[in-house]
Phi, psi and omega in degrees: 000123161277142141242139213252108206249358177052054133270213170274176130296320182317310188310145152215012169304099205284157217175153179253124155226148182224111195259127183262127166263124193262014196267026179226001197264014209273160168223304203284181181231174162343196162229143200270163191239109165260149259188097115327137189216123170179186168285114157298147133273148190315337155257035154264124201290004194272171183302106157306146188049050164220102162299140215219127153321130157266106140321307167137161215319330188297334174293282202310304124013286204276322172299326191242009183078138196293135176083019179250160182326317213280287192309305191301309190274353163283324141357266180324291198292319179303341194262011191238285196234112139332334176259342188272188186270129179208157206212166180234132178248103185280144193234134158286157161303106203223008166304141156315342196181156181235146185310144161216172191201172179208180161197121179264130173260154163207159178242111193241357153171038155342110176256317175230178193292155168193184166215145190256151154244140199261139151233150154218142201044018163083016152260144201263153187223114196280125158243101163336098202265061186280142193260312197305082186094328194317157167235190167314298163300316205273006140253025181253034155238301206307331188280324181297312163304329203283326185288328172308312204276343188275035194028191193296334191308334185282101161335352168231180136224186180238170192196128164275124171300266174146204182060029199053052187239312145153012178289143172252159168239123196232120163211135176323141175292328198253135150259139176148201179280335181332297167352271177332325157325303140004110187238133147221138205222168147242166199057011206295002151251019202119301191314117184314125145326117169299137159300156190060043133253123181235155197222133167256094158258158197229128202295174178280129172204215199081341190297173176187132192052181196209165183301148162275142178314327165073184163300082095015294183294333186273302123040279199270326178059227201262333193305130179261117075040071192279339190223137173240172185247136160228117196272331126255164217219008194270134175329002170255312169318285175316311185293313177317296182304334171289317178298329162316309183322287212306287162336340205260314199307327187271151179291149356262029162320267160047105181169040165310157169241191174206127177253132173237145164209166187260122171266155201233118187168160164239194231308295186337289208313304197267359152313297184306301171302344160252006173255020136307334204238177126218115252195103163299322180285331166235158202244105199256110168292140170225143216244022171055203174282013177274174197284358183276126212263148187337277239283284182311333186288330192284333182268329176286324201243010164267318187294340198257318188281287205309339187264347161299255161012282203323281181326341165159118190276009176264337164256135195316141171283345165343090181122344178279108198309130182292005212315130188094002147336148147206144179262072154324314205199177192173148191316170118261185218301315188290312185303309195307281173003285183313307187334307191317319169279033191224002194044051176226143189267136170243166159235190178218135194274124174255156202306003175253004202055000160298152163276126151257176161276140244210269184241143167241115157249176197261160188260022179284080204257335211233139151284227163264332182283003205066043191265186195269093176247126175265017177340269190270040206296267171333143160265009164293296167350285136014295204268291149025285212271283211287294174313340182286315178294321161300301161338298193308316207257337173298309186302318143335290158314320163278338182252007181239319200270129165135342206258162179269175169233126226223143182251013172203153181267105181277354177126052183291144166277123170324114133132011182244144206273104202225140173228110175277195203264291179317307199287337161272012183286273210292347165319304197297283179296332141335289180296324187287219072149330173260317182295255231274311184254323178260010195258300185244342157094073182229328187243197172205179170058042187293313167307331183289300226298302190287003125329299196257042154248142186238133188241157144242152172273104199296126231247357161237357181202066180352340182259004177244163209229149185227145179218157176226144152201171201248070176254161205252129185259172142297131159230132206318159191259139188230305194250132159245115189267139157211215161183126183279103147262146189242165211220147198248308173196148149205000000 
């Protein structure tokens, strides 16, 4: 037996030396690294089209400007999961126009003081209700103030028309279509309208245009970015990132991501907006009319879906909580339903409105032919197949590189590090069947897997070794299907 101990031969100074090797002692993996993708405002200090470190939310504040699209979805994403590393790729505002909305106040007999409540984006706004004199104006300036005082988190500003008309003016922080999104309401927990007081709102709209996506791959550089938030959602933006997905996914790459964003729309509106796409990698929840605006939604179900995914990417998200969600109204059964073969992800509203996640599907509908494919219908799937390639290729490295090749063991002397046809057969099965099924529960069907698996020494090129193999994954569990026939007597 040789052992191959990399000290010299040369030496003859006498001496004990011992060389310590780790390459085979590695267990753990990274910390997955996540990816805000969104709009900065003009008093955030980080580089537009530069990913950048989060520290947390006061960093993020400070980087993306208070009250921007950026700052709102680290909020969001820090108050779900704490632990994975996260960072942001901030877009200056290049829009044509930012979203505007109004509220016409009238008073038609206000007898006493109150207070109305207001939201916009689904933060309440105390507004003060003097019965003594009031007009039109003076409460759409008393609402305007109340919205100043309610700080920078509020997502517009505000403006009195004058003139007796009773109008507030409302415009987005951000220009582009993002704006439009902004839900504004009264009551969203109930609370009574003071009598004699009428409030007209009129939604937000208007926004035009959006950052262009830019070189993405320079953009991104080498680091990998296993889950992103995408905060803008408009079809030139989705299409980048796919083409990214799909580049990130392949080899020689293999550093794939699973992207999520939010569509804001009912059933017409987010039909349409998923059979535009078909996108394996990313996941659009459609969030109906409720208040929580795309960019924080997008950001709530990448903090609720990834750390689930990391942890085993075979079991269903079903049932996994949304916190700060929130559900006024939702599809029903026939729309979400449909919705599923349309590639928009639903959740489910419980009678108090908090939310979970109900399906996370892929925006993956098609073949080239355009025929129907569920290939890659969960995004569990995706992530499932990208972790199985990794297991392969870490292990493969550690246990391989350095060695000769060889395409069968001719009688070799033990210990000398030759790698054959044979030693990589039993690599592959090994792992799935200890690894891969019984560790972690990711495959299944190890007599089909090792059957139909083929390993080669390739035949034009002696240092490579070529394998096909089949593995059968697990898949989240959604549906119990029967039928009760019941009896009478028997």
């Amino acid at each position: 037996m040789t052992i191959q101990t990399g000290i010299s031969a040369v030496y003859r100074y006498p001496g004990a030396y011992i060389q310590i090797n780790g390459s085979q002692a590695g267990l753990g993996g990274d910390i997955p690294g996540v990816l805000l993708v969104g709009q900065k405002l003009a008093a955030g200090t980080a580089p537009a089209g530069e990913v950048v470190r989060v520290t947390g939310v006061q960093d993020a504040i400070a980087k993306a400007g208070a009250g921007s699209m950026l700052a709102q979805m680290a909020k969001r994403y820090r108050d779900i999961d704490p632990a994975f590393d996260l960072y942001m790729l901030p877009y200056d505002d290049v829009g044509e126009a930012g979203s505007n909305g109004s509220i016409q106040f009238g008073n038609t007999g206000i007898a006493a003081n109150g207070t109305l409540a207001l939201y916009i984006a689904s933060r309440r706004i105390n507004v003060p209700i003097i019965a003594a004199g009031a007009t039109g104006d003076s409460i759409a300036l008393a609402a305007q103030q109340a919205i100043a005082d309610a700080g920078d988190d509020i997502p517009v500003t505000a403006g009195v028309v004058g003139g007796a008309s009773g109008i507030l003016t409302l415009t987005a922080k951000h220009l582009g279509t993002c704006g439009d999104n902004i839900d504004i309401r009264l009551g969203l927990y109930g609370e009574e309208t003071p009598a004699g007081l009428t409030v007209a709102i009129t939604a937000m709209s208007g926004g035009s245009g959006d950052p262009a996506p830019g070189d993405l791959t320079a953009m991104l550089g080498n680091r990998w970015y296993r889950y992103i938030a995408l905060g803008i959602n408009d079809a030139v933006t989705l299409a980048a990132w796919h083409a990214e997905s799909q580049r990130r996914y392949l080899p020689p790459i293999q550093a794939g991501f699973r992207a999520f964003a939010a569509f804001r729309g009912d059933y017409d509106a987010a039909a349409a907006f998923g059979e535009a796409t078909n996108y394996e990698h990313i996941s659009t929840l459609s969030l109906e009319i409720n208040p929580i605006p795309t960019w924080e939604s997008a950001a709530m179900v990448c903090a609720a879906a990834a750390p689930r995914l990391y942890a085993n990417p075979t079991q269903s998200l079903e049932g996994v909580p949304l916190p700060g969600m929130i559900g006024v109204s939702y599809h029903d059964f026939t729309n979400a339903n449909s919705l599923l073969y349309k590639g928009m992800s639903i959740m489910q509203v419980a009678r108090d409105g908090s939310c979970s996640i109900k399906r996370l599907v892929s925006m993956y509908q098609f073949r080239p032919d355009g025929s129907a494919d569920d290939a890659f219908l969960d995004i569990n799937t995706a992530e499932v197949m990208e972790r199985i390639r990794y297991e392969q290729r870490m292990g493969a490295i550690k246990r391989f590189t350095g060695t000769s090749a060889a395409k069968s063991n001719e009688g070799f002397k033990p210990g000398l590090r030759i790698t054959t046809v044979d030693d990589v057969r039993a690599y592959l099965l090994s792992l799935y069947q200890h690894t891969l099924m019984a560790e972690y529960g990711w495959v299944q069907e190890y007599d089909y897997y090792k059957a139909n698996l083929l390993v080669e020494q390739d035949p034009q090129n002696p240092s490579r070794f070529n394998f096909a193999d089949d593995p059968v994954l697990l898949s989240p569990y959604y549906i119990l299907a029967g039928i009760s026939q019941f009896r009478k007597a028997v």
